[in-house]
Biopython code that builds the backbone (N, CA, C, O; Angstrom):
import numpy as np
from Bio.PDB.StructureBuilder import StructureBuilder

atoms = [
    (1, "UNK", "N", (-159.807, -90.182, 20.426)),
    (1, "UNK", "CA", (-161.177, -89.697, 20.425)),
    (1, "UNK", "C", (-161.609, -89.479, 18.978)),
    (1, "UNK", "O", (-161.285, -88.611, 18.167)),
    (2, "UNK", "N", (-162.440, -90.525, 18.894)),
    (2, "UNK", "CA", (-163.132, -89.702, 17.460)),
    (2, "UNK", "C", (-163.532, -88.348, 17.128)),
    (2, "UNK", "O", (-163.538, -87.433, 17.951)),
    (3, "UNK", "N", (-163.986, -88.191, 15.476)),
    (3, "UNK", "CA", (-164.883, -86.934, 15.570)),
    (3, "UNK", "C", (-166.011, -86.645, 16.235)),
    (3, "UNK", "O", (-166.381, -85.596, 16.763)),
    (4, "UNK", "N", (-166.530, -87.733, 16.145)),
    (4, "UNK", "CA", (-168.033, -87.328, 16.576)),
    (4, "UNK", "C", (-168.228, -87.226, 17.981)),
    (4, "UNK", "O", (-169.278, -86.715, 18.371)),
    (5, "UNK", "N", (-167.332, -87.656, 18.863)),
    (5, "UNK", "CA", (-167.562, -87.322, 20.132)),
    (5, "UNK", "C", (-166.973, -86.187, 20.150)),
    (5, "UNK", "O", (-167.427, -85.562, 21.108)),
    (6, "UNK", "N", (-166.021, -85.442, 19.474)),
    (6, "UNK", "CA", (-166.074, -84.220, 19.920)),
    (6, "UNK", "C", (-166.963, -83.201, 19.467)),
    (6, "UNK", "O", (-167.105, -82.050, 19.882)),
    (7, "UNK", "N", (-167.673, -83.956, 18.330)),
    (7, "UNK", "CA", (-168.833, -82.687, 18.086)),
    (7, "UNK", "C", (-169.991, -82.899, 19.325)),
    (7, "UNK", "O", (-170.847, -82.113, 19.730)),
    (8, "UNK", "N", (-169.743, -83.944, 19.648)),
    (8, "UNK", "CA", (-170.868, -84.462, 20.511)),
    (8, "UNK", "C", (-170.471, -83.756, 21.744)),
    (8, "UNK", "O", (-171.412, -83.225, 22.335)),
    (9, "UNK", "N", (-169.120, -83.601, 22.356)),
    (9, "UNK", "CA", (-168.976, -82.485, 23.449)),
    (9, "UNK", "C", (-168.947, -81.074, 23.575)),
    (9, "UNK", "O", (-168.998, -80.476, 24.649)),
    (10, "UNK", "N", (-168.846, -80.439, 22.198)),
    (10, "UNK", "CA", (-169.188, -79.375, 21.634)),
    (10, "UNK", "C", (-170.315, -78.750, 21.503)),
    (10, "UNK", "O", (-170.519, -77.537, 21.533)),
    (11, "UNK", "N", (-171.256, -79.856, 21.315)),
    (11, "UNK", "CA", (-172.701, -79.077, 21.242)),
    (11, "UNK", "C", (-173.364, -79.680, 22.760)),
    (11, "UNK", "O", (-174.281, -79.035, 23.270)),
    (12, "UNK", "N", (-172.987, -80.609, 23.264)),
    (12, "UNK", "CA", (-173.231, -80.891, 24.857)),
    (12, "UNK", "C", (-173.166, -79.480, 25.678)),
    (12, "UNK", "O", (-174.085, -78.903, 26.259)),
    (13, "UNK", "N", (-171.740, -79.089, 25.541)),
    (13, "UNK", "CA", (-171.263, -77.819, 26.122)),
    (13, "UNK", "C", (-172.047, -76.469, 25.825)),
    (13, "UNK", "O", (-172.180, -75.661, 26.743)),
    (14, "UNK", "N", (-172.596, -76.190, 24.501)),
    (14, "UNK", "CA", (-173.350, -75.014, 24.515)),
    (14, "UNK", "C", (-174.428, -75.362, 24.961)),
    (14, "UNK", "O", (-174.897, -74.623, 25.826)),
    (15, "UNK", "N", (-175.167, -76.495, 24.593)),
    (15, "UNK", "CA", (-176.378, -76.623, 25.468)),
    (15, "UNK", "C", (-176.616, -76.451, 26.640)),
    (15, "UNK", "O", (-177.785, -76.202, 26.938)),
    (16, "UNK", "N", (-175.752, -76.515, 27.540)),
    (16, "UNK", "CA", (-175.614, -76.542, 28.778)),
    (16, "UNK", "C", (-175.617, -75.248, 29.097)),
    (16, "UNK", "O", (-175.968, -74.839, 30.204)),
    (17, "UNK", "N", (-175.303, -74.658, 28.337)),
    (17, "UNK", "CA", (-175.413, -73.079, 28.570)),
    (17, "UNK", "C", (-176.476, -72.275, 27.870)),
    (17, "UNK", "O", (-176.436, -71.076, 27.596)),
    (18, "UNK", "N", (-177.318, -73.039, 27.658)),
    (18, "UNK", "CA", (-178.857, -72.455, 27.145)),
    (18, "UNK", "C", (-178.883, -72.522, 25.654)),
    (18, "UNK", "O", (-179.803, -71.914, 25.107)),
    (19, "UNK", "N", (-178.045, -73.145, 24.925)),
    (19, "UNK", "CA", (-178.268, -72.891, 23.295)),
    (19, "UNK", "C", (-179.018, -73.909, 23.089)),
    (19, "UNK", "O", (-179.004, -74.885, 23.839)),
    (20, "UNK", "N", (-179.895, -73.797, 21.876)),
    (20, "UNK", "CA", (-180.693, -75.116, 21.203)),
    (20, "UNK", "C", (-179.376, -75.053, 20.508)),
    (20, "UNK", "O", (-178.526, -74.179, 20.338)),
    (21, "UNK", "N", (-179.596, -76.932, 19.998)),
    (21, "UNK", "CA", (-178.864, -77.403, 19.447)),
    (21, "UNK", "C", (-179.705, -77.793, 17.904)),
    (21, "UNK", "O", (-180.405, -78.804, 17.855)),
    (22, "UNK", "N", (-179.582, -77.086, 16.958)),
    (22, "UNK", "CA", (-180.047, -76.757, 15.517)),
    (22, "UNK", "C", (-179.128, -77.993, 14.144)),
    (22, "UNK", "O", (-178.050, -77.924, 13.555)),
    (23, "UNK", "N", (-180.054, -78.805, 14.143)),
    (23, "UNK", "CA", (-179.600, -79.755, 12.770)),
    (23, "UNK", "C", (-178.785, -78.606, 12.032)),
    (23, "UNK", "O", (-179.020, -77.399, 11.993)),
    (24, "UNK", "N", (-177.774, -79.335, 11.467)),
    (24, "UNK", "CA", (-177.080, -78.876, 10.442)),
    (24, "UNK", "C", (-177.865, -79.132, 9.055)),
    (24, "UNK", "O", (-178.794, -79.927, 8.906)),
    (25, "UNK", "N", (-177.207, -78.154, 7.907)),
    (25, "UNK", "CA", (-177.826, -78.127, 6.581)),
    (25, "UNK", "C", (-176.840, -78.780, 5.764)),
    (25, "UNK", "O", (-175.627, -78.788, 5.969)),
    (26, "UNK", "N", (-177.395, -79.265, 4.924)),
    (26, "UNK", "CA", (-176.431, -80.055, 4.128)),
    (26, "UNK", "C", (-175.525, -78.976, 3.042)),
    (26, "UNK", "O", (-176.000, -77.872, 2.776)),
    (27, "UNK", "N", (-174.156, -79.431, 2.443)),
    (27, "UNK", "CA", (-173.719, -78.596, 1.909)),
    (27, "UNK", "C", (-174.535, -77.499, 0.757)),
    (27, "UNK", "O", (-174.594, -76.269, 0.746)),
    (28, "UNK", "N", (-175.192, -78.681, -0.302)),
    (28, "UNK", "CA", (-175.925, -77.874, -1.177)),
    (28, "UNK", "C", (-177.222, -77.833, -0.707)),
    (28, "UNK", "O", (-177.671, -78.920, -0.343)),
    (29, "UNK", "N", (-177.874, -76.966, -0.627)),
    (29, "UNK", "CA", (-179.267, -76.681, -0.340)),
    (29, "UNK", "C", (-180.088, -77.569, -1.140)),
    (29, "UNK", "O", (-179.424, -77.784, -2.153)),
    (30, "UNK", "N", (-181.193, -78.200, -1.214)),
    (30, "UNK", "CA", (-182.111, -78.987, -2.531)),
    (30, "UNK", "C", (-182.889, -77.995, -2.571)),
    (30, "UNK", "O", (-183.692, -78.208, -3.479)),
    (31, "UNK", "N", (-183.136, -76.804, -1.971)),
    (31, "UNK", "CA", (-184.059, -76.115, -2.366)),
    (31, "UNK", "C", (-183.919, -74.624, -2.800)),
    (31, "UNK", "O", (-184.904, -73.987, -3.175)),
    (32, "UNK", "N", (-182.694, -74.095, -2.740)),
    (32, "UNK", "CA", (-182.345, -72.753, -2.669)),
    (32, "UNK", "C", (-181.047, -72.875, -3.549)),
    (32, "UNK", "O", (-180.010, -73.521, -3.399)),
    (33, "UNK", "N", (-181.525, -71.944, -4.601)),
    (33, "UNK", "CA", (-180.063, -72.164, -5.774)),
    (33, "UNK", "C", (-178.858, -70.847, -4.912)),
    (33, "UNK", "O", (-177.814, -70.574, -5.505)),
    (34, "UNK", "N", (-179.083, -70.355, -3.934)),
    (34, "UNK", "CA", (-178.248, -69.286, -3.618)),
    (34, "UNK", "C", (-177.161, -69.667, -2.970)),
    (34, "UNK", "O", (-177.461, -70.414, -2.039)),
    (35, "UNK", "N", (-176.015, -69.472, -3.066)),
    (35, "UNK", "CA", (-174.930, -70.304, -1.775)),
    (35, "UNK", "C", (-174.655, -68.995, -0.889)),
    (35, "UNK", "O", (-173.626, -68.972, -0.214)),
    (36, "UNK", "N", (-175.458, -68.002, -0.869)),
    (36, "UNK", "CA", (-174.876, -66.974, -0.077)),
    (36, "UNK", "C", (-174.397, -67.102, 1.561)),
    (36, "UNK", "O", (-173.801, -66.260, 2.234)),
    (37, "UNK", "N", (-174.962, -68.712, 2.027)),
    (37, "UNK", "CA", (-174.888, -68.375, 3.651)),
    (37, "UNK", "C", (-174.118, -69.853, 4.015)),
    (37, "UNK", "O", (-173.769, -70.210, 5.140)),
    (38, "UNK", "N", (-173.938, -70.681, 2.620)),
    (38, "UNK", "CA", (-173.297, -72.089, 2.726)),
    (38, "UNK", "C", (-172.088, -71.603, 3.430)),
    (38, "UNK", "O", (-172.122, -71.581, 4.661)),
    (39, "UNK", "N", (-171.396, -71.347, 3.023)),
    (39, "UNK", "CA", (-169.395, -71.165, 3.249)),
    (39, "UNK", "C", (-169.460, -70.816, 4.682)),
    (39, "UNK", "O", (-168.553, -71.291, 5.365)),
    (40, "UNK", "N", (-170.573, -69.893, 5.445)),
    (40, "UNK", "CA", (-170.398, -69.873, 6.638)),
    (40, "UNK", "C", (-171.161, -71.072, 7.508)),
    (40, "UNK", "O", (-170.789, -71.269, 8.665)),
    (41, "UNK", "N", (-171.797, -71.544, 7.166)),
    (41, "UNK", "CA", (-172.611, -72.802, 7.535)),
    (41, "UNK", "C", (-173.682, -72.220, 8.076)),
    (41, "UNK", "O", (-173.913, -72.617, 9.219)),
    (42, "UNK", "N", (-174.606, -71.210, 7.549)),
    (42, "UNK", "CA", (-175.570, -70.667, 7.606)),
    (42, "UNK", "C", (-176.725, -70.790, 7.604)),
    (42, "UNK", "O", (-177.658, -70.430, 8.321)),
    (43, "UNK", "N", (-176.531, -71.618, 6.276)),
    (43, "UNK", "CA", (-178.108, -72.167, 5.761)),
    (43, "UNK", "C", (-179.201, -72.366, 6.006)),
    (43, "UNK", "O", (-180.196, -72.266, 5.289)),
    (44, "UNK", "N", (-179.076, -72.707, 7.195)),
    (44, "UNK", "CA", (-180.531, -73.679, 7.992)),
    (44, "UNK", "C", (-180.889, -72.193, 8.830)),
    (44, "UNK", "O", (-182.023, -72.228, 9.309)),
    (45, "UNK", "N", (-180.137, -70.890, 9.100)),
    (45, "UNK", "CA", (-180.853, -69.655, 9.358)),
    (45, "UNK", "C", (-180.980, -68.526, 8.675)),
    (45, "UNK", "O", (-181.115, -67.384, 9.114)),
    (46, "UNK", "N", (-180.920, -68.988, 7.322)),
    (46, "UNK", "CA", (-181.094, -68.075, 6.332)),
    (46, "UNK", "C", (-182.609, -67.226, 6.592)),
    (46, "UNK", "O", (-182.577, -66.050, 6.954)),
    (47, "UNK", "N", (-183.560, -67.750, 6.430)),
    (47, "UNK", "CA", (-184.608, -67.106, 6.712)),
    (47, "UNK", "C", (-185.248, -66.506, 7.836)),
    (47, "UNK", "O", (-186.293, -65.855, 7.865)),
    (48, "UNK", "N", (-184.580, -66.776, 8.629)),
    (48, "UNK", "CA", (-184.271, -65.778, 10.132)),
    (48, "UNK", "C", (-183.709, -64.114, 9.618)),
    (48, "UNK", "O", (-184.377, -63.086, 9.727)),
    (49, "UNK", "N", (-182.492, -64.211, 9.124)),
    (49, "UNK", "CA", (-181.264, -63.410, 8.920)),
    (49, "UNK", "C", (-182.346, -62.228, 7.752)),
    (49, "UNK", "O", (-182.222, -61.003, 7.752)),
    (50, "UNK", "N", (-183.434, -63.089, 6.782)),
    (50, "UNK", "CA", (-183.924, -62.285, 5.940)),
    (50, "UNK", "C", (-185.264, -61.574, 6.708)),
    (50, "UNK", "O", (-185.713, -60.521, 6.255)),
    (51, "UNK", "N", (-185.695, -62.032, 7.554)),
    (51, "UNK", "CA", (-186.894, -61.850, 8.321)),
    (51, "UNK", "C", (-188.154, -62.595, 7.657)),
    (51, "UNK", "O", (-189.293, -62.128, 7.686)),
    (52, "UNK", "N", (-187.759, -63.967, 6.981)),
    (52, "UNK", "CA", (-188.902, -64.639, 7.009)),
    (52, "UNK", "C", (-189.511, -65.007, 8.190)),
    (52, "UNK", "O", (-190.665, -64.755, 8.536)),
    (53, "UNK", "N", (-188.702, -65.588, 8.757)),
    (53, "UNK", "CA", (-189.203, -66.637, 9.838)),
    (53, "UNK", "C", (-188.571, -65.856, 11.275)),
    (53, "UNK", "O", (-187.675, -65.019, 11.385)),
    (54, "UNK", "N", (-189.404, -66.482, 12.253)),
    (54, "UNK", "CA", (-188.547, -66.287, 13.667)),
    (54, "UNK", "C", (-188.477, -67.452, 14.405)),
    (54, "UNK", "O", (-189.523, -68.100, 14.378)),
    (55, "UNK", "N", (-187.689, -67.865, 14.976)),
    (55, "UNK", "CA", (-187.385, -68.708, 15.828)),
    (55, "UNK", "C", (-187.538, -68.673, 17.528)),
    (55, "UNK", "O", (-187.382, -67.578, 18.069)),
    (56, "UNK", "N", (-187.802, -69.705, 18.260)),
    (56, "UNK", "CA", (-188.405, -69.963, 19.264)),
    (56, "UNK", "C", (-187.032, -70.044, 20.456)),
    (56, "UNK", "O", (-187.214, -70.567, 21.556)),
    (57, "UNK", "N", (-185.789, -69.502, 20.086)),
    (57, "UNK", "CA", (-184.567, -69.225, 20.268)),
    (57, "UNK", "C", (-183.520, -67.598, 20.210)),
    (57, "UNK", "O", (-183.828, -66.635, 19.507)),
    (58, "UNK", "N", (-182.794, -67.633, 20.750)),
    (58, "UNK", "CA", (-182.355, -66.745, 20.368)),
    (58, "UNK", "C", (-180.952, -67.200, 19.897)),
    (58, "UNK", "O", (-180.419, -66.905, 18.828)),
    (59, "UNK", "N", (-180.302, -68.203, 21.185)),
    (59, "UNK", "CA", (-178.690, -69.030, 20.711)),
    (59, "UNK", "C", (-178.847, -69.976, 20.197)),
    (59, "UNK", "O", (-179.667, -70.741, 20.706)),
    (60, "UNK", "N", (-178.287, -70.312, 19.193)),
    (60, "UNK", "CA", (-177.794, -71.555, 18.832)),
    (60, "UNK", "C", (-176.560, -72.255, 18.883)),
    (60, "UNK", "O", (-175.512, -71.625, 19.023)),
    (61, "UNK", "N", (-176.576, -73.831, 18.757)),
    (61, "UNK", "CA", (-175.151, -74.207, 17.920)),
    (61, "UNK", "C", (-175.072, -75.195, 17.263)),
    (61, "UNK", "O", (-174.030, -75.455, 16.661)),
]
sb = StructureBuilder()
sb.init_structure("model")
sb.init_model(0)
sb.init_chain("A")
sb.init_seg("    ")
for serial, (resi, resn, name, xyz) in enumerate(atoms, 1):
    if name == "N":
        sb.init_residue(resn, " ", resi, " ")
    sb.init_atom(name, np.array(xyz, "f"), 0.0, 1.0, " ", f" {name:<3s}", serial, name[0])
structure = sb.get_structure()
């Protein structure tokens, strides 16, 4: 089994259980010199976490 089918059954599986399934962020941000949320693979809800933004979600994966 490749990788990608198991990411592909991985995020199959939370979906199925009500999560949106949320693009990943690339390692370095092009827009944000901060790495504070990279190492956890954060990134792409950084501005949730700060209370910029809200999302139309509550789970993800």
């Amino acid at each position: 089994m490749k990788s990608s089918e198991i990411r592909r059954r991985f995020l199959d599986y939370f979906a199925s259980k009500g999560h949106t399934v949320v693009a990943s962020s690339p390692l370095i941000p092009g827009n944000d010199p901060t790495l504070l949320f990279t190492n956890a693979g954060m990134v792409q809800f950084k501005d949730c976490f700060l209370g910029r933004e809200q999302r139309s979600y509550v789970r993800a994966a």
